[in-house]
C-alpha positions in Angstrom: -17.2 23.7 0.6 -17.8 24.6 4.3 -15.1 23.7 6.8 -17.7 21.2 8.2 -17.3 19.2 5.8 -13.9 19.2 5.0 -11.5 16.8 7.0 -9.3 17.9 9.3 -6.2 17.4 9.9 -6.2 14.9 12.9 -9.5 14.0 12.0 -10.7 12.0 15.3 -11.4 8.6 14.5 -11.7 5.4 16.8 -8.6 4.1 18.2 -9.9 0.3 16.2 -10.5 2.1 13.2 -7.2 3.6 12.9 -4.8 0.2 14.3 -7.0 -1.9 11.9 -6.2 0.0 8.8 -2.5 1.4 9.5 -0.6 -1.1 7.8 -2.8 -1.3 4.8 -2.4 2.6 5.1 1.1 2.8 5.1 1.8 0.1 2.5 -0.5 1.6 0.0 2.0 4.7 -0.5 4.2 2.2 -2.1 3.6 2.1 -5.6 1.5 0.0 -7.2 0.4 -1.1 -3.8 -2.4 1.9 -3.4 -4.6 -0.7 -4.5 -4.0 -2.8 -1.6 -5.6 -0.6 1.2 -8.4 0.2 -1.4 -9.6 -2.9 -2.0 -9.0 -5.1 1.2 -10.4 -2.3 3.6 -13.6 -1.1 1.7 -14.6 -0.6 5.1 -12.1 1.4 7.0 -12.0 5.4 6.4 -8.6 5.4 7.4 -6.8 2.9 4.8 -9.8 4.3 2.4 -8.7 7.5 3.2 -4.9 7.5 2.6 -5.6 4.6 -0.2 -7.0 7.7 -2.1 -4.4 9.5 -1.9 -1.7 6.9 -2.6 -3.8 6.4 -6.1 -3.5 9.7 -7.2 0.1 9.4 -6.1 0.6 6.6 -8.2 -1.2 8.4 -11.3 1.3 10.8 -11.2 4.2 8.9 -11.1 2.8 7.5 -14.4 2.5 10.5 -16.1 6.2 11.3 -15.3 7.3 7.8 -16.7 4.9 8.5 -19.6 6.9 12.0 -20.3 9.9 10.2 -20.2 9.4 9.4 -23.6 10.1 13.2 -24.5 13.8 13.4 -25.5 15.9 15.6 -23.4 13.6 17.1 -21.4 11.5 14.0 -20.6 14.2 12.9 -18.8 14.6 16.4 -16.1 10.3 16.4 -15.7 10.8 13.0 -14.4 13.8 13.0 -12.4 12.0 15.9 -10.8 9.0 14.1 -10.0 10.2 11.3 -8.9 12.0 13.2 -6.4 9.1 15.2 -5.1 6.4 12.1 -5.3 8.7 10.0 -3.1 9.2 13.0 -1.1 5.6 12.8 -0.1 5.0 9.2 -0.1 7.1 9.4 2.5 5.4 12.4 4.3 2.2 10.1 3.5 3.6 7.3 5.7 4.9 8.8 8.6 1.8 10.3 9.1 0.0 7.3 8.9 2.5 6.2 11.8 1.4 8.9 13.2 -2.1 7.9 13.1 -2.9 11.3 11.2 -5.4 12.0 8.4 -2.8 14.5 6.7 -4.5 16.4 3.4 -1.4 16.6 1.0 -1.2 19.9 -1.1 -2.7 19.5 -4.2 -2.7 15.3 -4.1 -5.9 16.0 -1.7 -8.2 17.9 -3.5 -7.9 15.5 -6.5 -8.2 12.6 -4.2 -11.4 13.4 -2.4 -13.2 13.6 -5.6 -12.7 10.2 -6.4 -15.1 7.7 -5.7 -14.8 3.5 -6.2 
């Protein structure tokens, strides 16, 4: 992939385009609410853009509470997860307050691949 076409990190966007899908941005890094940005701003690359990444966010944290279920060691993977995917839910909302498209390690890759 060139770097043209890669985003960058303060991607420049419209000053609308960023105030009108913030919230929805910010709230989708909660949980179950990644869905909220990516269906109620269909239109906004901003929300879309974090929504993304909030979903495979929200993946993850399934898998951890789906290894779980392996005694003894179920329980370590997903204290450990946890940890680190609240970790960057929070990175993922301050830089929404920040008014940042930030690519998160790994979480990015996966996230740009997914289309709805």
């Amino acid at each position: 992939m060139e770097n043209s076409e890669r985003p960058t990190e303060k991607k420049v966007e419209p000053d609308s385009v960023i105030r009108e899908g913030k919230f929805f941005a910010a709230i989708g890094y909660v949980f179950v609410l990644c869905f909220v940005p990516l269906l109620l701003k269909k239109e906004n690359a901003f929300a879309q853009f974090h929504g993304r990444q909030a979903l495979i966010l929200f993946i993850f944290e399934l898998a951890a509470a789906i290894v779980k279920s392996i005694p003894i060691i179920g329980d370590v993977v997903f204290s450990f997860a946890y940890v680190i995917l609240g970790i960057a839910s929070l990175l993922g909302i301050v830089r929404v307050l920040m008014n940042e498209y930030w690519e998160m390690p790994v979480v990015s890759n996966i996230a740009r691949k997914v289309t709805l």
